[in-house]
C-alpha positions as CSV (number, residue, x, y, z in Angstrom):
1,X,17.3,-7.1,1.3
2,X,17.1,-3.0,2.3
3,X,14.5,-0.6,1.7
4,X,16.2,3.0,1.0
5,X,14.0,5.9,0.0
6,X,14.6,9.8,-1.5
7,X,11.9,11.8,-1.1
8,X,12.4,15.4,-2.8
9,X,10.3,17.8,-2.5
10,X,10.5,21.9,-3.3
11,X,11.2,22.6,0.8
12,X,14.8,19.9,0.0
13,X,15.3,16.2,0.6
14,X,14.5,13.6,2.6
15,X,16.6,10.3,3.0
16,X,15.4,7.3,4.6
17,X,16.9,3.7,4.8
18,X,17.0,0.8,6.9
19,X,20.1,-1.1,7.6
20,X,19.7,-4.8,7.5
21,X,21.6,-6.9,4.7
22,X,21.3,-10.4,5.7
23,X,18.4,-12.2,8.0
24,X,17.8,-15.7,9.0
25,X,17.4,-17.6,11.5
26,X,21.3,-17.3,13.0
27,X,22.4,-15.0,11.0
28,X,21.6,-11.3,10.9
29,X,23.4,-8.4,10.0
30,X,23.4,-4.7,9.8
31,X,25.4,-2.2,8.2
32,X,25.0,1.6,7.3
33,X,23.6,2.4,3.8
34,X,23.9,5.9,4.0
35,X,26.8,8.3,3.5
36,X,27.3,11.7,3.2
37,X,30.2,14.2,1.5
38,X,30.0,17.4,2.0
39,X,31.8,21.0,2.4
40,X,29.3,22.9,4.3
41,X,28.0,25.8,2.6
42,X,29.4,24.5,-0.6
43,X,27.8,21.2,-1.5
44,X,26.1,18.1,0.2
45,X,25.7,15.2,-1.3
46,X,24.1,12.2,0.1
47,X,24.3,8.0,-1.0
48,X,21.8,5.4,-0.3
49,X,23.2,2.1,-1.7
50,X,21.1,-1.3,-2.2
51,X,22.3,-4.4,-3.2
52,X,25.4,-6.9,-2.9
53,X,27.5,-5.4,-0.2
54,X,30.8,-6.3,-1.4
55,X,29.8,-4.6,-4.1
56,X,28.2,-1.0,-3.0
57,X,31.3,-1.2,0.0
58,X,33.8,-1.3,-2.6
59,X,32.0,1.5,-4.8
60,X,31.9,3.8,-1.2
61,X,35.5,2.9,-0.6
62,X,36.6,4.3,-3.8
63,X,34.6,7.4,-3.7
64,X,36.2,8.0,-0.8
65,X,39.8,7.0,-2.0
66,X,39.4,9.3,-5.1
67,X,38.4,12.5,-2.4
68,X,41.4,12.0,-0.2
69,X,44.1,11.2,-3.4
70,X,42.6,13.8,-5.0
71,X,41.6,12.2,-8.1
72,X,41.0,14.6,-11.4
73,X,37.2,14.1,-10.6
74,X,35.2,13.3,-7.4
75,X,32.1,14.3,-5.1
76,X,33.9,17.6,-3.9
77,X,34.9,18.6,-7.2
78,X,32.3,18.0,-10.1
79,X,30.1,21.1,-11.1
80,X,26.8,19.1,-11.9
81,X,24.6,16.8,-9.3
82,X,24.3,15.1,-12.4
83,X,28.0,14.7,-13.5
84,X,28.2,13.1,-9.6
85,X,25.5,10.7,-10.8
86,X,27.3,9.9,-13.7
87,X,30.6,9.3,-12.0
88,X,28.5,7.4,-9.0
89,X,27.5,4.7,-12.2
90,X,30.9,4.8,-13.3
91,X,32.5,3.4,-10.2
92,X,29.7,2.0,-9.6
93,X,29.8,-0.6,-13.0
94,X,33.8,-1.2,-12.6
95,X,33.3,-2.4,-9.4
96,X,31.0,-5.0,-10.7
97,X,33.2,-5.9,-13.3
98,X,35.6,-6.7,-10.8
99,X,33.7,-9.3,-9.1
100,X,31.6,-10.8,-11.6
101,X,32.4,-14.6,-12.3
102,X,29.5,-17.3,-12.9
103,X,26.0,-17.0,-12.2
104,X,26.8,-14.3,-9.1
105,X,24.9,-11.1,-8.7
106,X,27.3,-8.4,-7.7
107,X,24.9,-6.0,-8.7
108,X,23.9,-2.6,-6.9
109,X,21.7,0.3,-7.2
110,X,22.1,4.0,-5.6
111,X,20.2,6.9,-4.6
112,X,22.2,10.0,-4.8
113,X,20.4,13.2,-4.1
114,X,21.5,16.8,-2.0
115,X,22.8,20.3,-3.6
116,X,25.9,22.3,-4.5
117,X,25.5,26.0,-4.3
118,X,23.8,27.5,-7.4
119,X,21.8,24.9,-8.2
120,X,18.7,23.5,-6.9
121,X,18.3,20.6,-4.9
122,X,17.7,17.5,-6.9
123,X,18.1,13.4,-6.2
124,X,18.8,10.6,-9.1
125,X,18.4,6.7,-8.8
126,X,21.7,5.3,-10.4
127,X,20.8,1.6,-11.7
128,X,23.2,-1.0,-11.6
129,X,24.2,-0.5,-15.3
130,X,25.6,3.1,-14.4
131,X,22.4,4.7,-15.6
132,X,20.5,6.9,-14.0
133,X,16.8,8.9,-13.8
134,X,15.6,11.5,-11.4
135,X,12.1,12.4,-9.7
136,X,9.4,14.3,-11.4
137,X,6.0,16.6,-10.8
138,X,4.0,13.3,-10.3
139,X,6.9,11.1,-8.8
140,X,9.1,13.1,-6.3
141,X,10.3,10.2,-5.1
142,X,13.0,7.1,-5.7
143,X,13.3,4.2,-4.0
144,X,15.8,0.7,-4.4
145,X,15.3,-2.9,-3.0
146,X,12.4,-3.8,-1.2
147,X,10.1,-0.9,-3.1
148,X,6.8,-2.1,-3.6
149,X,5.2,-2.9,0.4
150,X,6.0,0.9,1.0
151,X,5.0,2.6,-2.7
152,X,1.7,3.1,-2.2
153,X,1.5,5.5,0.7
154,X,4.2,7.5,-1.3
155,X,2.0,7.8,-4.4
156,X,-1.4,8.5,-2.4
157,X,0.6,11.3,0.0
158,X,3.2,13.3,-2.0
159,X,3.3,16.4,-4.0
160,X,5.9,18.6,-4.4
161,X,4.8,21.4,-2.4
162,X,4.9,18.9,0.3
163,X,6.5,20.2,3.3
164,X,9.3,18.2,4.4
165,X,7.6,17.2,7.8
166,X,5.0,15.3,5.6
167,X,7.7,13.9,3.4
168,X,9.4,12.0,6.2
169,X,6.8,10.8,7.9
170,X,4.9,9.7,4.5
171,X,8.6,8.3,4.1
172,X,8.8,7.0,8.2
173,X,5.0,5.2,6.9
174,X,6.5,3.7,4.0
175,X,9.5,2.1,5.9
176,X,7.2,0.9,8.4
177,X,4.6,-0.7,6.1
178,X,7.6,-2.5,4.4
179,X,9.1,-4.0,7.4
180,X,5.6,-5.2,8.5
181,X,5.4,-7.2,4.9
182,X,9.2,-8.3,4.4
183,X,11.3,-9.4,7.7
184,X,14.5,-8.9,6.1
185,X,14.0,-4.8,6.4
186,X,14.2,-3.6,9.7
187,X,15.8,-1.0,11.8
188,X,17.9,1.0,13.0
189,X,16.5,3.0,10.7
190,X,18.8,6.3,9.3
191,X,16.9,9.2,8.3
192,X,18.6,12.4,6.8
193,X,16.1,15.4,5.9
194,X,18.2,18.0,3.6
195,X,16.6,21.7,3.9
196,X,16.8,23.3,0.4
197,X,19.5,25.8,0.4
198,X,20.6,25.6,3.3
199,X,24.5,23.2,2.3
200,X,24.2,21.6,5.8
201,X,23.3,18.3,6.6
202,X,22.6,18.8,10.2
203,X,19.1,17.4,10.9
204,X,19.8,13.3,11.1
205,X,17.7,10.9,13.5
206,X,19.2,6.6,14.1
207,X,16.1,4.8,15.4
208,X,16.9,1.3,16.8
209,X,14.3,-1.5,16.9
210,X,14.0,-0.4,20.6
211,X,12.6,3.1,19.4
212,X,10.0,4.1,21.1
213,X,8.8,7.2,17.9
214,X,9.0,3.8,15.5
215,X,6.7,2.1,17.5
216,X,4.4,5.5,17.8
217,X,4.6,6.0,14.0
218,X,3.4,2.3,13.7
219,X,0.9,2.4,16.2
220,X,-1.1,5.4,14.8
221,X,-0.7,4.3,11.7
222,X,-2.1,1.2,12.1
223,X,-5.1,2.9,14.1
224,X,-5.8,5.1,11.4
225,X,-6.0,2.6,9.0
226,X,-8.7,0.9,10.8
227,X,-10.4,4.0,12.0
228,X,-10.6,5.1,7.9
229,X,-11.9,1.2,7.1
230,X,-14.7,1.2,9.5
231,X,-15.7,4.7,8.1
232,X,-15.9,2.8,4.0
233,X,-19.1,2.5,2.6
234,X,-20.9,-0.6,3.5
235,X,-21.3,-3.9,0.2
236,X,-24.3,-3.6,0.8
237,X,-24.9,-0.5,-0.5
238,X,-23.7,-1.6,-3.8
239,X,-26.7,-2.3,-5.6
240,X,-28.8,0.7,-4.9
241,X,-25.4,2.7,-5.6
242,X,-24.9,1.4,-8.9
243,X,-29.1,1.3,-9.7
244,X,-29.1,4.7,-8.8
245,X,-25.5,5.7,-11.0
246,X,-27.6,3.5,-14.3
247,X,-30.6,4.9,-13.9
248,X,-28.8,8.9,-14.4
249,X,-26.8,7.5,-17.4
């Protein structure tokens, strides 16, 4: 399992994922989910992948092959974030075609966000069926795999005049809060935070589970969570709460 999130927001992207794929007892491994392509000052694009790993390797491996053969399209040459996206499912879908036999799941989702000059910075969640959707006003953000431990803090937090500062540590929160719930997400943790307009992809952090910021994010999370519970209105109050909200209705 992985946990990869896009958080974009008007200041540009953030992109945060972990980099375990399996976990057991004797068996754990850990491989990069995140890539980048880029020309600087032209375009950057960046890919989170989640899923089987023979799969999303073999979908990197030929975006990379079609780059350096110079194929008629690729990541350095489409116009559109969204023609990349749509390329990205293309791949994406033969390369599960390729592997499926039986009951196997060879399938794999993508994030694929950044900019190419011109155009503003956007990020798009390409499903396994070569699909894809983007963020909104009320959801700037996309996630694949483990979603739903980390979700919450990213619905209560983000808006899209967010500054990016907020959006990776709401992100840093999120990634934390899921590896507390599900053991097979943990670090090192990639993190990749894409100022708007600016075609560079220069500001990236690896944490490893030694990390001394991850265990200072965690920390203070976890003492303002208990510091904001011990401030909630006592049960007890209920009653004369409610008899006081009946008696105004």
């Amino acid at each position: 399992m992985t946990y990869c999130v896009a958080i974009s927001v008007d200041a540009g992207i953030c992109f945060i994922t972990d980099s375990r794929t399996n976990a057991g007892v004797d068996n754990v491994s850990s491989y990069s989910k995140m890539n980048i392509f880029g020309v600087d000052g032209e375009r950057q694009i960046v890919i989170l992948s989640a899923g089987n790993l023979a799969t999303t390797q073999g979908v990197i491996s030929q975006l990379k092959k079609d780059i350096k053969m110079g194929a008629s399209q690729h990541l350095l040459n489409l116009p559109h974030l969204t023609d990349a996206a749509d390329y990205l499912g293309e791949v994406s879908v033969a390369q599960q075609a390729k592997h499926t036999a039986g009951n196997a799941n060879f399938e794999a989702s993508f994030i694929i966000g950044g900019q190419i000059t011109g155009q503003n910075s956007n990020a798009y969640l390409v499903y396994p069926q070569g699909n894809h959707i983007t963020t909104s006003a009320d959801t700037p953000f996309l996630q694949i795999g483990e979603s739903k431990y980390g979700k919450p803090i990213l619905d209560r937090i983000l808006t899209l005049d967010s500054t990016l500062e907020t959006a990776t540590l709401s992100g840093l929160v999120s990634m934390d809060s899921t590896i507390r719930s599900n053991l097979t997400v943990a670090p090192p943790i990639e993190v990749l935070i894409y100022q708007k307009d600016s075609l560079m992809c220069d500001r990236y952090y690896r944490f490893d589970e030694s990390s001394e910021y991850l265990r200072e994010v965690s920390r203070a999370w976890d003492a303002k969570l208990k510091e904001a519970f011990a401030g909630m209105p006592p049960i007890a109050w209920s009653a004369n709460w409610d008899d006081v909200q009946n008696r105004r209705s």
